[in-house]
N, C-alpha and C positions, 0 to 999 in steps of 0.2 A: 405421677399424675398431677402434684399438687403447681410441680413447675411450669408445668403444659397449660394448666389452667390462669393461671395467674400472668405469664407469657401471652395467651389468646386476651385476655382480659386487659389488658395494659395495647395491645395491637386494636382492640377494638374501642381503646379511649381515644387514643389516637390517631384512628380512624375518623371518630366523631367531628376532633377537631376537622378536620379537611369540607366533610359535608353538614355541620352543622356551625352556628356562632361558639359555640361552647369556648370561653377563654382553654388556651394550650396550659397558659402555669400551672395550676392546680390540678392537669389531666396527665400530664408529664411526671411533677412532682409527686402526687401518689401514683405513679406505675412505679419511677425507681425507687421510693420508700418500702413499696409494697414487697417488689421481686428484692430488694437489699433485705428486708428483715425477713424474707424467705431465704434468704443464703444465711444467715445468722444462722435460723434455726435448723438448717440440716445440715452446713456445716459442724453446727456444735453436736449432733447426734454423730454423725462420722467422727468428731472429735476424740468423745466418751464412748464409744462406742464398746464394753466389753467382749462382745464377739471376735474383735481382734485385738493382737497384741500393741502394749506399748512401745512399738517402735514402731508400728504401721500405724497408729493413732498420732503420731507427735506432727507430722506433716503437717495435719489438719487443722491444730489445734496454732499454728502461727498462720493457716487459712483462714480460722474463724476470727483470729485476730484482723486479718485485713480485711475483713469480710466487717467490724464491727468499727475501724476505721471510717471505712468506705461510708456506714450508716452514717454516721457524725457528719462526713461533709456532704449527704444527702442533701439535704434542703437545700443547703445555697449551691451544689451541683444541678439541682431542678430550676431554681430562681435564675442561674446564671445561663443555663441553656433555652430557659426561656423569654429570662427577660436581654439577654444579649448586653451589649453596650450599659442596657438601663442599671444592671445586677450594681448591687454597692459595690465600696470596694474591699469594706472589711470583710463581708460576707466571700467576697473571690478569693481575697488572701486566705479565708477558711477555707475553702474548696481546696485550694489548689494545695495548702499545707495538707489538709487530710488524705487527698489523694493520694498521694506524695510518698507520704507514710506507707498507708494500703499497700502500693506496690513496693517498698518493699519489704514489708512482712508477707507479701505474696511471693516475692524472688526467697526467700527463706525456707518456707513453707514449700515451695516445689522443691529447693535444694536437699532438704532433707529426704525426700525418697529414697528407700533403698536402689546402691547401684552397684553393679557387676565392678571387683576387683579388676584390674589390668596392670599386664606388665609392660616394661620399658615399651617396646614396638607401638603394643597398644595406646599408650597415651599418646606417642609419636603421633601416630595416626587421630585420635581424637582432638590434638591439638590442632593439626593442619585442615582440619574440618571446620573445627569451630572458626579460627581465623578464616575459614572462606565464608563462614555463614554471616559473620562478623562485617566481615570485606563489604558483601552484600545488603544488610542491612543500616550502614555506615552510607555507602551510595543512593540509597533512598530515603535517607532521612536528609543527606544532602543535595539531595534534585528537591526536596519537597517543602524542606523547612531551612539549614544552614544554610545553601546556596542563597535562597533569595534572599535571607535576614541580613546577609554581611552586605548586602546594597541597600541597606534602611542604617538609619540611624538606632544608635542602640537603648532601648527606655527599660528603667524598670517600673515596671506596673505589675497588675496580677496576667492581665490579657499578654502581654509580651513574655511571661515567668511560662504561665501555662502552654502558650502556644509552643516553646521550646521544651519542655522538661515534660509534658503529660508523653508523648511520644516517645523521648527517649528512655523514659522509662518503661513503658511500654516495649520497648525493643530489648532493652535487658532483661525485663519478664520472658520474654520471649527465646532468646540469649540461654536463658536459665534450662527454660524447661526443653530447648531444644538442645543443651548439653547432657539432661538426664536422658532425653531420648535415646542419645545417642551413645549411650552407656550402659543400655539396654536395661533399665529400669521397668521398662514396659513390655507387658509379656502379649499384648492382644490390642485389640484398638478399639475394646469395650474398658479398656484401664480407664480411668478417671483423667489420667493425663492428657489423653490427644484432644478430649473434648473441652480440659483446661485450657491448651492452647489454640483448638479455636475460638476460644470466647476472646480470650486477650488480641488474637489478630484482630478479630472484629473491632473491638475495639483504638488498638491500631489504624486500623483504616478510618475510623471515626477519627479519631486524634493528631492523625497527619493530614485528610482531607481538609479537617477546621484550620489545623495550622497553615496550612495552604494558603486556603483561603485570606484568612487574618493577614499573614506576610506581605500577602500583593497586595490587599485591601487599606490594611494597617488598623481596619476595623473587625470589632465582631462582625460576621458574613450572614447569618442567620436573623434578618429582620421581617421577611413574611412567614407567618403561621407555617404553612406549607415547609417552607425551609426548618421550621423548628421541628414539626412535625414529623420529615423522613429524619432529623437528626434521631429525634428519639427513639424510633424505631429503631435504629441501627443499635442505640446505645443499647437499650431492650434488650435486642437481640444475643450482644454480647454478653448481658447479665445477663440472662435465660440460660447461655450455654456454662459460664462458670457455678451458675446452682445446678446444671444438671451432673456436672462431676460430680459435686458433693451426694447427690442421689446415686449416683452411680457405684459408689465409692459405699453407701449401706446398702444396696441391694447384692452386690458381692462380695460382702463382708464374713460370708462363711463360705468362700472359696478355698476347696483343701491347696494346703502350703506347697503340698509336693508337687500336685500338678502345676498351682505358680509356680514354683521352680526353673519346673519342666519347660513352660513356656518362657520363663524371665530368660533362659538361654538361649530363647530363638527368639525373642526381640521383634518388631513390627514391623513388618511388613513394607517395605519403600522407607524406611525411615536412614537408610546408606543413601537416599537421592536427597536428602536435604541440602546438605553441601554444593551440588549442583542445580538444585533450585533457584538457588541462593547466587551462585554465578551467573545463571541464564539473565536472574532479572536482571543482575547488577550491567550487563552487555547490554540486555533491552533500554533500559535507563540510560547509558550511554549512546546507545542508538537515537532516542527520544531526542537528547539535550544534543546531538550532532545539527536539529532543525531550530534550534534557540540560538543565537548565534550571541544576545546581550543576555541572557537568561540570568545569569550567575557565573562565580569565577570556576574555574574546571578547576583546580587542586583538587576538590574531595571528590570526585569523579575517578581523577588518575590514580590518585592515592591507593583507593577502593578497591579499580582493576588491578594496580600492582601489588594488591596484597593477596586479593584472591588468585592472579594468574600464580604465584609464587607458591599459596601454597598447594593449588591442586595439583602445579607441578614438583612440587616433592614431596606430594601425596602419591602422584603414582609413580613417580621413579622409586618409591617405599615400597607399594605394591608390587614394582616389578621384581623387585630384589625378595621380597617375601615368595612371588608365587615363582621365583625360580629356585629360595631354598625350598619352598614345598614340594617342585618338582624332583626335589634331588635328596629327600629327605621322608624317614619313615616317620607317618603321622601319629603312632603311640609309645615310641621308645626315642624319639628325634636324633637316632641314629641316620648315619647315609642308607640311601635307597639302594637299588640295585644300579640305575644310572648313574651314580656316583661313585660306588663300589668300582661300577667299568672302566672309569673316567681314571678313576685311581691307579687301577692294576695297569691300565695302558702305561701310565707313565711310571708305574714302579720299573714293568718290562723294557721300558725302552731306555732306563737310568742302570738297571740289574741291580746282582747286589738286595734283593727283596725276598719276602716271602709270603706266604698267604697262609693262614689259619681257618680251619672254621669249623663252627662250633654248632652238634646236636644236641640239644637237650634231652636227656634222657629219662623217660617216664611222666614226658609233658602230656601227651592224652590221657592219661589217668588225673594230672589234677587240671584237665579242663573238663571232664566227665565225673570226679567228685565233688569237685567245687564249683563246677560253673566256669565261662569265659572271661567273668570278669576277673577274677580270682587269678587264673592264669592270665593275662594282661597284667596283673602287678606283678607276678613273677617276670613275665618277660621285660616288662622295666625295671625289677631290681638287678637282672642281669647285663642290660643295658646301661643301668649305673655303676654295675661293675667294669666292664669295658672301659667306661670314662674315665675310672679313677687308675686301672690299669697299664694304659697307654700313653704316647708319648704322642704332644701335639703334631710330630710329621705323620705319625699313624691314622691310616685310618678305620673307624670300625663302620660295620654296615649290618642292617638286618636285610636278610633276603627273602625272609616271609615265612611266616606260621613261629615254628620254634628255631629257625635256622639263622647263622649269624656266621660273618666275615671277619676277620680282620687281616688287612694290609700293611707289613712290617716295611718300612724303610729300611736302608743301610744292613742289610741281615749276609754277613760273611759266610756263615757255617751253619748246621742244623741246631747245635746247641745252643747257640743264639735266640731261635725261634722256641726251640725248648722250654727255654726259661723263661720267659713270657707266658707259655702256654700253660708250665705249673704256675705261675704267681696268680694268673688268672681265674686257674682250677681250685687255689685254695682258697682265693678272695668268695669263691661263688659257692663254696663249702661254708664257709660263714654266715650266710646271707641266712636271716631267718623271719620269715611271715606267718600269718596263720596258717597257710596252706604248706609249708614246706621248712624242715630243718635242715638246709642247707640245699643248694642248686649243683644238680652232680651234670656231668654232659660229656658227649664224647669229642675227642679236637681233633682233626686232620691236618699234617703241616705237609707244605710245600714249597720249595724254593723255586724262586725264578732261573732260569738258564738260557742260555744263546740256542737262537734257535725256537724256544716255544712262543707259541703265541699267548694272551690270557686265557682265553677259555681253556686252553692246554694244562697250563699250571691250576683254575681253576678245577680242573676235573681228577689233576692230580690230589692237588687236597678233600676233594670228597671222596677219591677213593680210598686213602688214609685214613681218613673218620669212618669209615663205614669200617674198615678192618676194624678200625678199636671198638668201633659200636658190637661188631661179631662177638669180640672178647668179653663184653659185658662190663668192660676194667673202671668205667665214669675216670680215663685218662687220655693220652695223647696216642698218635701214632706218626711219625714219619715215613710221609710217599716212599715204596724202595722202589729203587732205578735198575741195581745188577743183580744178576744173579743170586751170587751171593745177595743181597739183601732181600730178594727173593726168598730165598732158600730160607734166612731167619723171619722172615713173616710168618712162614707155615711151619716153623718153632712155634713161633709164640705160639701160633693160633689151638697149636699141640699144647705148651705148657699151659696156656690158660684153660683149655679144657678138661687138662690133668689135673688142676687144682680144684675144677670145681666139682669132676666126679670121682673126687676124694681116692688119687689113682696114686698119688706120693704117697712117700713111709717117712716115717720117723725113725730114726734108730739114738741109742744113746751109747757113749763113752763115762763110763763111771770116774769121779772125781775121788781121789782117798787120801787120807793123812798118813805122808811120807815116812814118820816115825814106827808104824805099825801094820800099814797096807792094808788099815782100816776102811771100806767105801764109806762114802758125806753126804755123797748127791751124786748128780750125774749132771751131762751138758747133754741137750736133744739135739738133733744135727738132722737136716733134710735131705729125702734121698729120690730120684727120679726113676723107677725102676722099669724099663722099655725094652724089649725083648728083641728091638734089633740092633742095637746099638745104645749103650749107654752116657748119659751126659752129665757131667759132673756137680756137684754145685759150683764153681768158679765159674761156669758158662752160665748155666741157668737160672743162679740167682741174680747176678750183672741181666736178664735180660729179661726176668718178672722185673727188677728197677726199672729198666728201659721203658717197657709197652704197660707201665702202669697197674698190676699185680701185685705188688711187692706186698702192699699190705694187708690182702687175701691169703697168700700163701703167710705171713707172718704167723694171719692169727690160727691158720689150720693148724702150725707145730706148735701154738701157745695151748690150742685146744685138749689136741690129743696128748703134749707132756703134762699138763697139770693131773687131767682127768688119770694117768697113768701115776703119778706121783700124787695122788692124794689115795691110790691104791693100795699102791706101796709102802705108805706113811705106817698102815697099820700092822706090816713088819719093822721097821727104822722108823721110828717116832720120829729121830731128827732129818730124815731125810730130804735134801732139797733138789730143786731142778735148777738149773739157767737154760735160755730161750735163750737167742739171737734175734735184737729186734734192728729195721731199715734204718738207716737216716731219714730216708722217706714217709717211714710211719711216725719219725716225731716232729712231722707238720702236721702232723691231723692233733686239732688241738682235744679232740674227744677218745684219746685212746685212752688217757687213763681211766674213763667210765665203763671204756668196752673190755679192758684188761681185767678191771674188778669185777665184770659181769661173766666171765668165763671163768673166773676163781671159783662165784661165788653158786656156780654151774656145776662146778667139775668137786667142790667142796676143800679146795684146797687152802689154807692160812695164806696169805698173803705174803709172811714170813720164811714160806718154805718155795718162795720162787725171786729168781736171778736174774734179772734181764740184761743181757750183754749188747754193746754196742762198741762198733770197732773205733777206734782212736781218730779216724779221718772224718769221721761221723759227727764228732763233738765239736764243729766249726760255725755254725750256724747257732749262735749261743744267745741272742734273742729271741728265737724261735725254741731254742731246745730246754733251757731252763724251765718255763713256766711247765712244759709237761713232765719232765724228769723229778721237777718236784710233788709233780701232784700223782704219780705214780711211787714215789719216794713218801707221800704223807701216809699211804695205804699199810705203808709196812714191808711194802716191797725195796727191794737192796738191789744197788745199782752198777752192774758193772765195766770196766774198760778192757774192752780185748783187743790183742796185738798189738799192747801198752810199747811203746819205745819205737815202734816203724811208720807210724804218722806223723803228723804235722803242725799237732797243737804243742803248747806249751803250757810250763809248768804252772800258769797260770789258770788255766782250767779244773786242773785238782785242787786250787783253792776257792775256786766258788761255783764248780759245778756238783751238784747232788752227787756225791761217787761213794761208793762203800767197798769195791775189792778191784784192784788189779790183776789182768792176767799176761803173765809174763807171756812176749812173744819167742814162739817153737825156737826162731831161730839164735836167739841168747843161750837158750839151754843146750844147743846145738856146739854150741864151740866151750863149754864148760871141758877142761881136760886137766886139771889139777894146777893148772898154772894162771898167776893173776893176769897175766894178760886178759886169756880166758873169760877169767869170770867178772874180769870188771865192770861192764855194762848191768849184769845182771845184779852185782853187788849195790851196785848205785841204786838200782829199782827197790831194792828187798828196803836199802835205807831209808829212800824217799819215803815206800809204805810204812815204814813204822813211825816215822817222823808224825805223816797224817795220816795216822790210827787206820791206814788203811788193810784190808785182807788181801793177801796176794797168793795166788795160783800159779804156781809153773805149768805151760802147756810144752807136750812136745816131750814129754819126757820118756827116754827109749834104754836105758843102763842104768845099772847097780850102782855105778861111779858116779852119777848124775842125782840119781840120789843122795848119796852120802855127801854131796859137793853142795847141794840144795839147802841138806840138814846142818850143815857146818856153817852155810852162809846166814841161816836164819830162815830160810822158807818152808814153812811145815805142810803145804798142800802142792797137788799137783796132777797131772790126769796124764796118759801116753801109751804107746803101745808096749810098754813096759811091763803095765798093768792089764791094761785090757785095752784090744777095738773096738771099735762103735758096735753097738749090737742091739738086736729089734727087740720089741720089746718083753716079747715073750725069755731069751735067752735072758733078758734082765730083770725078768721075775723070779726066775729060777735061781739067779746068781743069787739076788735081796735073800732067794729063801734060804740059803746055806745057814747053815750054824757060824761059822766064820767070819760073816758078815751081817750077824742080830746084834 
């Protein structure tokens, strides 16, 4: 209210002069002392304002500074617009320094507003704006004020200082606050900013119309009342609007933060047409000065147009290139869209040699219905950052929408190929941990391209893939089957998966004993398929839980029920142990030694009374296998190698993988016949074991001779049908209870 009043009051001195004698000096100079130490004083309340924070206070307070500037060269700003030519000159050389100052502790003062971050693009584009608004205000200061001053001689006085410097400061003020706009500082067009930079155009247009004037003139322009009198208004005017920011700026001082926010991201309104504003006129202006034919030299005219045509044209050739990756690109994970997925797979098909992947998230509506959308949104971009880090730049990956996701392999020869991609990706996305989720399980579909199909063909062949694995529950891969036969093992799996999981396998065990005495030690638990029309061995069906992604369900079923059977047991044979058979496959999961200790600690079995064997082909992957060998190895658990001597690692593995017993493979103990030929191989293992303290088991063991050949050579343990077959677990209670075997 206070500036409304004091605004009409200053209009209505001003007035006076026109229809009464009343001298202008002293009706001019108190309106702009009066409205200047009204912006003092409600600047400096926005200044100190406690209501808000010190960082939304600091703007102000280099406002109040130019605001307290501005006061100081008050009087002889009043003196010198009214008394024109007459004003001193030291009194103008004040002016014109104070002013001077003012603005820019006023370009400061706007600078500091908060403004929205941006990245590369972004600035791209905020730079080629400003340069147009730039361009445009560069052309009317040169149609208004440079052009005609380089046809005068050049003077320094204050009237020549000011007529050039008040405007172009002025347009840098303006420069200023039209770069915060544009950086969307401003959340509404009740902010204190737009009504900052109408007061300064106002002013503007006061300080290049004088400049005008003066240039053609060479004098002050302003010598009847009248002429002083619409000046002051104008000037007024433009004070009026820079105090009612500062009001504006305490009456919404206890605006909640979050709804700014909210709005600071949607930014004002027509504030993207400034740039084009800004061209329009600079064209108009150029239109204008085409009917001046001596007006001024056209340099800063062309200059003008050719910086503005320059950049609005790589402004929207920016834009095109943006709104064609938008068209081709998912707007919350900035993977490829579906249009781009197509664009891909056409040319994967028409190149061959490819394959297509794709990926359901599995148990995504539950954490979009316990945690809300936004919650799943980070999920689905941390899975999206998995993709990224996963592939190869000829690849491409794509979301298809909701929780469903593509990826397009290049160069793919064979299924195995797409394979291993599909595990690297399944384990990287098992890693991934948010609030809402310890690890991202999902089901894959793979498909390869072939002669003959179209995309959508192979498309539909990978989602029928995924949906079989999704059937199995497995959070693994599946390969499209094409013949029969692979047919035929689909509806295996689809059987062995659902044998595992309603607990339709057995267990059965082969007791382990000391060769010397045919004492039993422990036993090995061994998995068994039992299907009433045909039976399937493990050599089939454990190769094809690996395959379709089980492997590590069926693991922990035989981990389950041997523990919980040998911590039974224990309380006939104290010392009695088990060994399990664990995947290669299950030592990627880097969480099994939590789940291994969680089923000991289940079934109450010592840690020390269980064996985990893993076969010798298995221990190749020794980046990956180490960290979990040992941290199953720190529990207590002992770690074994089976069908030691028919794999492929070397003897480098038994000196720095966590190992604790060998088991000699069947077929060494197989050609043992009293002759060194014979037994050489097997001699070599018993030496290696002893060398590194390790324990060794002959497996395979079927004659009396093979014993005594075992005992002679140094191996005191051993399991076979010699001693006993695999047998369930009941037959191996009965055995434990003998007297013979306490």
């Amino acid at each position: 209210m206070l500036p409304v009043l004091a605004y009409l009051g200053g209009l209505g001195g001003l007035a006076a002069v026109l229809l009464t004698d009343v001298p202008p000096e002293p009706v001019a100079g108190g309106a702009f002392i009066g409205m200047q130490a009204l912006g003092v004083v409600l600047t400096g309340w926005a200044a100190f304002d406690r209501r808000t924070t010190p960082h939304q206070r600091r703007p102000w307070q280099l406002i109040l500074l130019s605001w307290l500037l501005w006061l100081s060269a008050g009087p002889g700003l009043a003196a010198a617009v009214s008394g024109g030519s007459r004003a001193s000159g030291v009194l103008w050389w004040g002016t014109v320094a104070g002013t001077l100052l003012q603005g820019v502790a006023l370009l400061a003062g706007v600078m500091m507003f908060p403004q929205r971050r941006m990245n590369r693009r972004e600035w791209l584009k905020f730079g080629l704006d400003m340069a147009t608004v730039a361009g445009g205000g560069f052309m009317l200061t040169w149609y208004f004020i440079l052009g005609p001053a380089l046809n005068r001689p050049v003077r320094l006085d204050p009237i020549s200082t000011a007529t050039l410097a008040f405007p172009l400061e002025d347009l840098l003020v303006i420069f200023g606050i039209c770069a915060v706009l544009l950086r969307g500082a401003v959340h509404s067009l009740r902010h204190p900013l737009p009504t900052l930079l109408a007061g300064v155009i106002v002013y503007l247009a006061c300080d290049v119309w004088t400049s005008y004037l003066t240039v053609r003139s060479g004098v002050h322009p302003y010598r009847s009342e009248s002429q002083q009198a619409g000046l002051g208004v104008w000037m007024l005017t433009g004070m009026f609007l820079i105090v009612l920011a500062a009001g504006q700026q305490i009456r919404h001082a206890r605006l909640d933060r979050d709804t700014a926010r909210r709005r600071h991201q949607r930014g004002v309104p027509g504030i993207a047409h400034l740039p084009f504003l800004a061209l329009g006129m600079g064209y108009g202006l150029l239109v204008a000065a085409l009917r001046h034919d001596d007006l001024f030299p056209w340099a800063g005219l062309v200059l003008g147009v050719i910086v503005m045509t320059s950049a609005v044209a790589v402004r929207q050739w920016s834009s095109l290139q943006e709104n064609q990756r938008l068209a081709t690109t998912d707007s919350l994970t900035g993977l490829a869209n579906r249009i781009r997925l197509r664009e891909a797979l056409d040319a994967a098909v028409d190149a061959g040699n490819a394959a297509v992947l794709l990926f359901d998230l599995d148990g995504f509506k539950q954490i979009n219905d316990g945690h809300g959308h936004e919650a799943g949104d980070r999920v689905l971009a941390e899975f999206a950052a998995v993709l990224t880090r996963s592939l190869r730049k000829a690849d491409v990956a794509a979301r298809l929408g909701g929780d469903e996701f593509a990826v397009v392999l290049a160069d793919v020869t064979a299924p195995e190929q797409a394979v291993m991609v599909a595990e690297r990706i399944l384990a990287a996305a098992r890693a991934v941990r948010t609030p809402e989720v310890s690890g991202i399980r999902m089901s894959v579909g793979i498909a390869l391209t072939e002669p003959g199909l179209v995309p959508t063909e192979v498309l539909a062949h990978a989602d029928s893939a995924m949906y079989a694995a999704k059937r199995r529950h497995s959070h693994g891969w599946q390969v499209y089957a094409q013949t029969a036969e692979d047919l035929a093992e689909g509806l295996l799996a689809d059987e062995l998966t659902n044998a595992i999981r309603g607990g339709r396998l057995a267990v059965v065990y082969q007791p382990i004993v000391d060769l010397a005495d045919g004492r039993m030690v422990g036993a090995e638990a061994l998995v068994r398929w039992p299907r009433p029309e045909r039976q399937i061995f493990p050599d089939v069906f454990v190769p094809l839980a690996e395959k379709i992604g089980v492997i590590g369900e069926l693991g922990m079923f035989v981990l389950r029920e041997a523990a919980e059977q040998a911590a039974a047991w224990r309380a006939v044979m104290p010392d009695f142990y088990v060994t399990v058979n664990l995947s290669a496959h299950q030592l990627r999961e880097p969480e099994l030694p939590a789940r291994v200790a969680a089923v000991l600690n289940r079934a109450g079995l010592p840690p020390r009374h269980l064996v985990l064997e893993l076969t010798e082909s298995a221990l190749v992957t020794e980046r990956t296998d180490i960290p979990v060998l040992e941290g199953l190895r720190a529990q207590g658990i002992r770690i074994a190698v089976d069908d030691f001597g028919t794999g492929y690692s070397s003897l480098r593995y038994l000196t720095r993988l966590p190992v604790d017993v060998l088991k000699l493979d069947r077929s060494f103990v197989g050609e043992l016949n009293g002759e060194p030929e014979g037994s050489a191989v097997t001699e070599a293992v018993i030496r290696l074991s002893q060398i590194l303290r390790l324990s060794l088991v002959a497996e395979g063991v079927e004659t009396e001779a093979q014993v005594r050949e075992l005992l002679l050579l140094g191996c005191t343990t051993g399991q076979g049908y010699h001693f006993w077959r695999p047998m369930d677990a009941d037959a191996m209670g009965r055995l434990i209870a003998q007297p013979a075997h306490t």
